[in-house]
C-alpha positions as CSV (number, residue, x, y, z in Angstrom):
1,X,120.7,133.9,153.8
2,X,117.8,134.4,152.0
3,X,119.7,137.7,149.9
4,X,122.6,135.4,149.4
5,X,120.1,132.9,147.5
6,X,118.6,135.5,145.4
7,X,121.7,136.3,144.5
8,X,122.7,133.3,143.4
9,X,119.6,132.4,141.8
10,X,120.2,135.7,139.5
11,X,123.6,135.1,139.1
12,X,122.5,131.4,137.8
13,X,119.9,132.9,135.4
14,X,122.8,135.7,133.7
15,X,124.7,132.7,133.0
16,X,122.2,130.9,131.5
17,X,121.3,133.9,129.3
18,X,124.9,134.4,128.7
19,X,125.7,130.4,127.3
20,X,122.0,130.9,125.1
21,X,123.4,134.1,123.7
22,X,126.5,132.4,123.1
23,X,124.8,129.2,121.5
24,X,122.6,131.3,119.5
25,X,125.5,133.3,117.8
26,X,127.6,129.8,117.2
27,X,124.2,128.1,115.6
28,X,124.0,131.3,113.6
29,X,127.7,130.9,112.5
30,X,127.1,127.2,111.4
31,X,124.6,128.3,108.2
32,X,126.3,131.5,107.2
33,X,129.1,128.7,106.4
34,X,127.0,126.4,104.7
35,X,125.7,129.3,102.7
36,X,128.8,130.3,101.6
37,X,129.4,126.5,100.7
38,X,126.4,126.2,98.6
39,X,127.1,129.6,96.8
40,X,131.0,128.3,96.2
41,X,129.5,125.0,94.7
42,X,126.7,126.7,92.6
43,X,129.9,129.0,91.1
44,X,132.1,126.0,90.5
45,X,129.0,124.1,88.5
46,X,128.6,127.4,86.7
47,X,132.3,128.0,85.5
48,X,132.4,124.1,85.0
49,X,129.6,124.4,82.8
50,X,131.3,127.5,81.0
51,X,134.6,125.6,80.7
52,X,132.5,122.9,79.0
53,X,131.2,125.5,76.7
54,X,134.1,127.1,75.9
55,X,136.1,123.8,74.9
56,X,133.0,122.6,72.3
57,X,133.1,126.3,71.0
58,X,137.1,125.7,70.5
59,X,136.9,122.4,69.8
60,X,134.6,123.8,66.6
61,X,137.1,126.1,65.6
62,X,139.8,123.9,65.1
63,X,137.4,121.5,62.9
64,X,136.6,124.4,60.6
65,X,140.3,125.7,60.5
66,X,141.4,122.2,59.7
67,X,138.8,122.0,56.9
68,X,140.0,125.2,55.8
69,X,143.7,124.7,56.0
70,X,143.1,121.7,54.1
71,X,141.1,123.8,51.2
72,X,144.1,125.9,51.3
73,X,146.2,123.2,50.5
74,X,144.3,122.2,47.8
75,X,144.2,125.9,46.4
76,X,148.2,126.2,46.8
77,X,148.0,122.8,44.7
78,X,145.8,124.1,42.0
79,X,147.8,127.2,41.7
80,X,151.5,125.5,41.8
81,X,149.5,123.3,38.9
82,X,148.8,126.4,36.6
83,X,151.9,128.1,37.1
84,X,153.7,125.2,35.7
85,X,150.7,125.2,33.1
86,X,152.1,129.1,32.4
87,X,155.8,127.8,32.4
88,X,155.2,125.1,29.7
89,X,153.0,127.6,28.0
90,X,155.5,130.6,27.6
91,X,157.9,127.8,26.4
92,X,156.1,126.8,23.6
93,X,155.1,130.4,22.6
94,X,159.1,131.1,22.9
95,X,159.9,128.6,20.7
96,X,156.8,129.4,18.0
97,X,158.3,132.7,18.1
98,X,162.0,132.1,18.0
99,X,160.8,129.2,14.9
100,X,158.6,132.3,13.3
101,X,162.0,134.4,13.2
């Protein structure tokens, strides 16, 4: 009787190491995850923070190319300006030379 009650009693204490191994490994599962949350959320602030960067750098780029498109239409101004300058130009000179003749 008194066997069969050891027995037990060390039967009793396995399973009790067995359920604490068993909680420690499923406690020890719990913060891996939360790591993994934390390190997920620090890389989504950091490519948010990126993207932010990225659309002020772009949004500067198409300030300056619409500044410079616009110079570029005041240059293709200027110079449609002095070619008909040229045109009436070699007019007149055609007509001093053809009067000259």
């Amino acid at each position: 009787m008194t066997l069969m009650l050891i027995w037990g009693f060390i039967v009793l204490l396995l399973l009790a190491v067995i359920f604490l191994f068993w909680f420690q490994f499923k406690n020890n599962e719990a913060p891996n995850y939360d790591a993994q949350v934390l390190q997920v959320e620090e890389k989504v602030l950091h490519l948010e923070l990126h993207l932010k960067k990225s659309l002020e750098i772009m949004q500067d780029l198409a300030k300056k190319m619409h500044t410079q498109q616009e110079v570029l239409d005041k240059m293709i101004a200027n110079v449609a300006a002095l070619e008909k300058q040229n045109v009436e130009l070699v007019k007149v000179l055609e007509t001093l030379v053809s009067y000259r003749k």
